[in-house]
DSSP file (Angstrom, degrees, kcal/mol; ACC not computed):
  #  RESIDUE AA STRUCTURE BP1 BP2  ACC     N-H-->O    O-->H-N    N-H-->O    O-->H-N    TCO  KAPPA ALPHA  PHI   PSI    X-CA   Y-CA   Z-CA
    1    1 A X              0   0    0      0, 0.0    30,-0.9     0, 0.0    41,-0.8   0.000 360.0 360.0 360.0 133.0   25.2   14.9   -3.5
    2    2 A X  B >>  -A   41   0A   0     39,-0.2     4,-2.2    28,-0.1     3,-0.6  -0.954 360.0 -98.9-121.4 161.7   26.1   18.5   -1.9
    3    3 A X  T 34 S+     0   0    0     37,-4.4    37,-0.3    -2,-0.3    38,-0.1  -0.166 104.5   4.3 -61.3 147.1   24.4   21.6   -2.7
    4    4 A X  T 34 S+     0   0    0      1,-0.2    -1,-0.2     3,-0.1     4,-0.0   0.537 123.3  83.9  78.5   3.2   25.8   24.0   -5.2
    5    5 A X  T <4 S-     0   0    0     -3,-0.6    -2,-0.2    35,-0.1    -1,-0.2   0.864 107.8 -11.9-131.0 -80.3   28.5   21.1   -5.6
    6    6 A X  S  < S+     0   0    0     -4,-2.2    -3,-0.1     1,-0.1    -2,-0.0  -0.336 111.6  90.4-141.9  46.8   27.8   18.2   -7.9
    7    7 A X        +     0   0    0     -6,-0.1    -3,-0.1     5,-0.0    43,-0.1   0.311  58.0 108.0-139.4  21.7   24.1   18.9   -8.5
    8    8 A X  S    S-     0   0    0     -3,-0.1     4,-0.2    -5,-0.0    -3,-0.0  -0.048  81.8-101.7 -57.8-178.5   23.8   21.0  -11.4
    9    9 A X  S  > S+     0   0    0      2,-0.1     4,-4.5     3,-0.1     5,-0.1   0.941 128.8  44.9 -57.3 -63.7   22.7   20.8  -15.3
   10   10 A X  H  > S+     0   0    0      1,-0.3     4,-1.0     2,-0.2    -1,-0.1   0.634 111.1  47.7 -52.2 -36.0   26.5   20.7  -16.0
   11   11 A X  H  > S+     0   0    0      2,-0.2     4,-0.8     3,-0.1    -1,-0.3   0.614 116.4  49.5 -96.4  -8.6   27.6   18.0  -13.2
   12   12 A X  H >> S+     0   0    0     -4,-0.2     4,-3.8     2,-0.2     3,-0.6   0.957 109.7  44.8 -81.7 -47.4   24.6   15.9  -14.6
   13   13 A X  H 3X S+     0   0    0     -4,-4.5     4,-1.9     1,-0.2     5,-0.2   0.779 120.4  48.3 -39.7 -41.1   25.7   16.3  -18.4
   14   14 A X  H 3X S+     0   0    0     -4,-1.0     4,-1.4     2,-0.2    -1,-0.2   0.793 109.2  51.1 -38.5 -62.7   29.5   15.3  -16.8
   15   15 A X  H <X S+     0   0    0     -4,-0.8     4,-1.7    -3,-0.6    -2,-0.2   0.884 111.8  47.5-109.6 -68.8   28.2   12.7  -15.1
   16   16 A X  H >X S+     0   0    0     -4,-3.8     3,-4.3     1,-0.2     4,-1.0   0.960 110.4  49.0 -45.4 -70.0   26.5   11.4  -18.3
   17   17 A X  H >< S+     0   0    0     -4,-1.9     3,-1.2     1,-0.3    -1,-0.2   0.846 105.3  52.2  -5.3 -68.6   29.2   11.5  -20.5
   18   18 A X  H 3< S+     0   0    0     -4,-1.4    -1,-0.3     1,-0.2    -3,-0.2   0.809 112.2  52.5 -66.2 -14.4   31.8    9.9  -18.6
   19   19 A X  H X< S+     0   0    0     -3,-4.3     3,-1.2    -4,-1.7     2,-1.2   0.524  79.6 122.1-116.8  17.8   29.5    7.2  -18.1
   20   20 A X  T <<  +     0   0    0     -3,-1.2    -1,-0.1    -4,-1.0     3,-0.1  -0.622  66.1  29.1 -43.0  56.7   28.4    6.4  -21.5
   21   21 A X  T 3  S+     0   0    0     -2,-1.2    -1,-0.3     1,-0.5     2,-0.3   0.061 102.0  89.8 132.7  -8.6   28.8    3.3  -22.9
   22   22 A X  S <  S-     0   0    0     -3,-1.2    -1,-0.5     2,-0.0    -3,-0.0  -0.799  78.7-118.2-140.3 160.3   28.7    1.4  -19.9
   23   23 A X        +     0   0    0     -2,-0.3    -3,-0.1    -3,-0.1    -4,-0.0  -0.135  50.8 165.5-110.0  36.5   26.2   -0.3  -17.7
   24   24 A X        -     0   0    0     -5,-0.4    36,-1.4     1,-0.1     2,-0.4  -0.138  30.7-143.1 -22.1 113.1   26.8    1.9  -14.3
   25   25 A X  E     -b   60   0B   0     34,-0.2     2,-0.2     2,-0.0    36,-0.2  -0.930  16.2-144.2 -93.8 142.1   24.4    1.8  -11.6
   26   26 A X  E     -b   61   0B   0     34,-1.0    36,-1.4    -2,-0.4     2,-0.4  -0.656  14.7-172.3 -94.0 149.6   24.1    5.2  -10.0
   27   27 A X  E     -b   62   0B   0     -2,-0.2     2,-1.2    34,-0.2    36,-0.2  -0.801  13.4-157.8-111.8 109.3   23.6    5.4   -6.0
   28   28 A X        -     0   0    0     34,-1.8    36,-0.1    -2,-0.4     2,-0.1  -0.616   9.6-162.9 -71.1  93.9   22.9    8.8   -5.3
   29   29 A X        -     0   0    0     -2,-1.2     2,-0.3    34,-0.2    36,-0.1  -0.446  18.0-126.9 -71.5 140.6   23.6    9.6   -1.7
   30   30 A X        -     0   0    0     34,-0.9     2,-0.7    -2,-0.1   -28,-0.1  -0.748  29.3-121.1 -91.0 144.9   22.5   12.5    0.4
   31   31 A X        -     0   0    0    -30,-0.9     2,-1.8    -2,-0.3    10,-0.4  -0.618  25.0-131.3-105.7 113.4   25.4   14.3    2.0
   32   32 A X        -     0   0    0     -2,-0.7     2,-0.4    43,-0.2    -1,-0.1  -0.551  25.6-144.2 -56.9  78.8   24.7   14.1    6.1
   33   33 A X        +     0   0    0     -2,-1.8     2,-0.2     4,-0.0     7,-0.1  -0.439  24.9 179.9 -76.1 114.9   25.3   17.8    7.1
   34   34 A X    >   -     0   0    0     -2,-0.4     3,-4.0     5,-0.2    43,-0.0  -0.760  38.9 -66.3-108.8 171.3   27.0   18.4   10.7
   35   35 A X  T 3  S+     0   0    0      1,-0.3    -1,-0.1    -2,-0.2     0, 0.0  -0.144 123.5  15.1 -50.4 138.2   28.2   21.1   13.0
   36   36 A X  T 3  S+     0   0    0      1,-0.1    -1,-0.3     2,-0.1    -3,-0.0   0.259  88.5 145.9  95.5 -36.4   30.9   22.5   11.3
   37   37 A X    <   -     0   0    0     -3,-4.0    -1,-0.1     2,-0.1     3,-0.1   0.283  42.6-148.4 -55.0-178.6   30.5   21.3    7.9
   38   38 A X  S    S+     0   0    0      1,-0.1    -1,-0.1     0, 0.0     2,-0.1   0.520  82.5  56.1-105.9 -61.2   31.5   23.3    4.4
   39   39 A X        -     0   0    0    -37,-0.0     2,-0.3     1,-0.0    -5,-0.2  -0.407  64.5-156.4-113.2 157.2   28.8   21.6    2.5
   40   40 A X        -     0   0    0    -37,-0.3   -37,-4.4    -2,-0.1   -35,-0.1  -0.970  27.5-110.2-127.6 154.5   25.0   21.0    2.6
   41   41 A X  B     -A    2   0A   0    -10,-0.4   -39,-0.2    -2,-0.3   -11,-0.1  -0.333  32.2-120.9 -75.1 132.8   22.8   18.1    1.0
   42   42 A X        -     0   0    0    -41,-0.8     2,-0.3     1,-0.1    -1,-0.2   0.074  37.8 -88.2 -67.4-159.7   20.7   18.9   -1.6
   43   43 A X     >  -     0   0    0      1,-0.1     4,-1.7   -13,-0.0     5,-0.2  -0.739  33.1-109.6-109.5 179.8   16.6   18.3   -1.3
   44   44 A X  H  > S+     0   0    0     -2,-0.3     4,-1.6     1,-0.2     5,-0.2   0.819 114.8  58.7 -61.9 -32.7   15.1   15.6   -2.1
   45   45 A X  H >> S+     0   0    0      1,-0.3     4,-1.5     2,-0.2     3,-1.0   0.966 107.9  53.5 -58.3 -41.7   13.3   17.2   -5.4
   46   46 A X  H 3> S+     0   0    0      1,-0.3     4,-1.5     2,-0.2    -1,-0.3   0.840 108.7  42.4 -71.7 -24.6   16.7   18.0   -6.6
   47   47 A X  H 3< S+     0   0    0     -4,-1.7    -1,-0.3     2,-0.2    -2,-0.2   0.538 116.7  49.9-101.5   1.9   18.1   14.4   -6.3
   48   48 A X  H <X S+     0   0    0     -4,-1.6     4,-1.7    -3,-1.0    -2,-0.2   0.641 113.3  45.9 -93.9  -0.6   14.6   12.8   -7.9
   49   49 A X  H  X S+     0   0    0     -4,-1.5     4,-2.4    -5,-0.2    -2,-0.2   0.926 114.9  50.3 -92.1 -61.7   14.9   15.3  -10.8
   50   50 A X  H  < S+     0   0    0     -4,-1.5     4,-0.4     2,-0.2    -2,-0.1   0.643 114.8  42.4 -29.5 -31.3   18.8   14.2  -10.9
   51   51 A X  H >> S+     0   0    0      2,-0.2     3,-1.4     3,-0.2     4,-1.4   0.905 107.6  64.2-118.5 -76.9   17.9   10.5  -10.9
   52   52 A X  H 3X S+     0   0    0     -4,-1.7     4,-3.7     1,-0.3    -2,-0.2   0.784 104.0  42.4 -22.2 -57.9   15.2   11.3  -13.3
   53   53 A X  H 3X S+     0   0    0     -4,-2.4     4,-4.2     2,-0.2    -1,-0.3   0.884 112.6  51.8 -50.0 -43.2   17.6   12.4  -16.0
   54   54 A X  H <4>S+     0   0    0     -3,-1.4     5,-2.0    -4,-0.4     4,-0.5   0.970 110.8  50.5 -58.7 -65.0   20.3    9.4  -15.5
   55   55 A X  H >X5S+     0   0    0     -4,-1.4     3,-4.8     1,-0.2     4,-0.6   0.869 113.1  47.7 -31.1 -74.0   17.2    6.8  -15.8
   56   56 A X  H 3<5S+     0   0    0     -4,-3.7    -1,-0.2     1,-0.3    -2,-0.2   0.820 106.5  57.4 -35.3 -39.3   16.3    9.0  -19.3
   57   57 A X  T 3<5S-     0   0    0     -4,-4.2    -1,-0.3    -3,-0.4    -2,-0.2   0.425 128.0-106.2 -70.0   7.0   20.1    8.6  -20.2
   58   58 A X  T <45S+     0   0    0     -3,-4.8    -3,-0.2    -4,-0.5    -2,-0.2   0.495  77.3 132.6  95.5  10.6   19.5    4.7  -20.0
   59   59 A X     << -     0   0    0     -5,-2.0     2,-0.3    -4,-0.6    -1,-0.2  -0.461  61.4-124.0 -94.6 175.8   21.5    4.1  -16.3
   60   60 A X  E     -b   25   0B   0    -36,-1.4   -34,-1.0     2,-0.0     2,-0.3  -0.730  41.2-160.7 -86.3 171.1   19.8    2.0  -13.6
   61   61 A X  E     -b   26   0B   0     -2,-0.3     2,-0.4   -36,-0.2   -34,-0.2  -0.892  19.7-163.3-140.9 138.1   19.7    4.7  -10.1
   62   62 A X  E     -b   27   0B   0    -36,-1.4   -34,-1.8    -2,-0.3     2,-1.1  -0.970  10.2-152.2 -90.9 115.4   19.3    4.2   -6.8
   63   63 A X        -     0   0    0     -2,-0.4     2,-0.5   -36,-0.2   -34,-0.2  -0.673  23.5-145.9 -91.7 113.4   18.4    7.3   -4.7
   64   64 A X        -     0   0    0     -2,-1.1   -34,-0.9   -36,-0.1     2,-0.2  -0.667   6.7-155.0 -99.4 127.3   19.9    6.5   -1.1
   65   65 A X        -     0   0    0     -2,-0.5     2,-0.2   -36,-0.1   -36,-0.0  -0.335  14.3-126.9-104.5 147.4   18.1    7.7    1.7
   66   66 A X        -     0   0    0     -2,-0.2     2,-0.4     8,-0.1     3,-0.2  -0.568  17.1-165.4 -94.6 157.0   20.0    8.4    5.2
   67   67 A X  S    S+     0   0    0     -2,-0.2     0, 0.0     1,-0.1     0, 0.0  -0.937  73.1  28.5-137.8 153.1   18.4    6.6    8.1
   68   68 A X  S   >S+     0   0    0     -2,-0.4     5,-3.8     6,-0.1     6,-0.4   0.770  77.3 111.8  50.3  42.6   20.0    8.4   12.0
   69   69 A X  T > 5 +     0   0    0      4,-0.2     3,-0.6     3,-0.2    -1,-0.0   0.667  67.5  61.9 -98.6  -7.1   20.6   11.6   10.7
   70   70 A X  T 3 5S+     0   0    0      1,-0.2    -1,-0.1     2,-0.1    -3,-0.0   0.939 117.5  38.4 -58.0 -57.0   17.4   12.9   13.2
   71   71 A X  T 3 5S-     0   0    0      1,-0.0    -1,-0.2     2,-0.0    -2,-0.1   0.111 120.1-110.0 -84.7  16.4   19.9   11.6   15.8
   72   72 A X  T < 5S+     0   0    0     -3,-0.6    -3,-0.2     1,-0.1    -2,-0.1   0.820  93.6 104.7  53.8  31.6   23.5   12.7   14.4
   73   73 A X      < +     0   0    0     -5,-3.8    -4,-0.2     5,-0.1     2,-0.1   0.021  38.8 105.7-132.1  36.5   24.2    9.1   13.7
   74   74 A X  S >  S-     0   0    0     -6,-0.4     3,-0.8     1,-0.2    -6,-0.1  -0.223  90.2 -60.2 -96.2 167.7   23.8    8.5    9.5
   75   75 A X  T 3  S+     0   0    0      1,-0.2    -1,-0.2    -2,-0.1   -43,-0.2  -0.422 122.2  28.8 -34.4 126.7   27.3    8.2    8.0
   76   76 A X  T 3  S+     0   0    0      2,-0.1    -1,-0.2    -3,-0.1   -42,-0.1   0.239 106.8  72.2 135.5   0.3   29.7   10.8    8.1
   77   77 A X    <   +     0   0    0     -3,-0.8     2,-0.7     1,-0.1    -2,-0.1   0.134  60.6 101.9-140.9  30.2   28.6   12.2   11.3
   78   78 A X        +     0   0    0     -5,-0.1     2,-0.4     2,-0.0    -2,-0.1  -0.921  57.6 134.1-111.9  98.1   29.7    9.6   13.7
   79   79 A X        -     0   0    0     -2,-0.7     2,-0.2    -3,-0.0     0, 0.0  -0.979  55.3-109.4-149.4 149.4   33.0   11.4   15.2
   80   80 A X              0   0    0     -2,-0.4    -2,-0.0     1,-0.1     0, 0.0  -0.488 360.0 360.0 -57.6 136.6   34.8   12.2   18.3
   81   81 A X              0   0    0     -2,-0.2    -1,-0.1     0, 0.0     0, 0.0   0.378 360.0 360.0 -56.1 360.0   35.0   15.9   19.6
């Protein structure tokens, strides 16, 4: 999820919508922020409030939690200079 990005009222309603009818499991991933980036990860309140809503809408969610992002080594953030 990045902030300001795909974590609104709007991108949740969206989100629902499109996925309606169907038996989606969500994962909701925190976006790994490095030097350099455009975008930043929301917090954690915002993606269990996020996750909260889907569950109400009937989907299963997973909230996924980054493990070596203390060290710059989580997904996304393993690159060469």
């Amino acid at each position: 999820m990045l902030k300001g990005i795909n974590d609104g009222p709007e991108d949740l309603a969206a989100l629902i919508e499109f996925l309606h009818g169907t038996e989606a499991h969500i994962n909701l991933i925190q976006f790994n922020p490095h030097p350099g980036a455009q975008f930043e990860p929301v917090s954690k309140e915002v993606r269990e409030v996020f996750a909260d809503e889907l569950k109400r809408a009937g989907f299963k969610v997973t909230l996924r939690y980054s493990l070596g992002d203390d060290i710059a080594a989580a997904c996304g953030q393993l690159a060469g200079n």
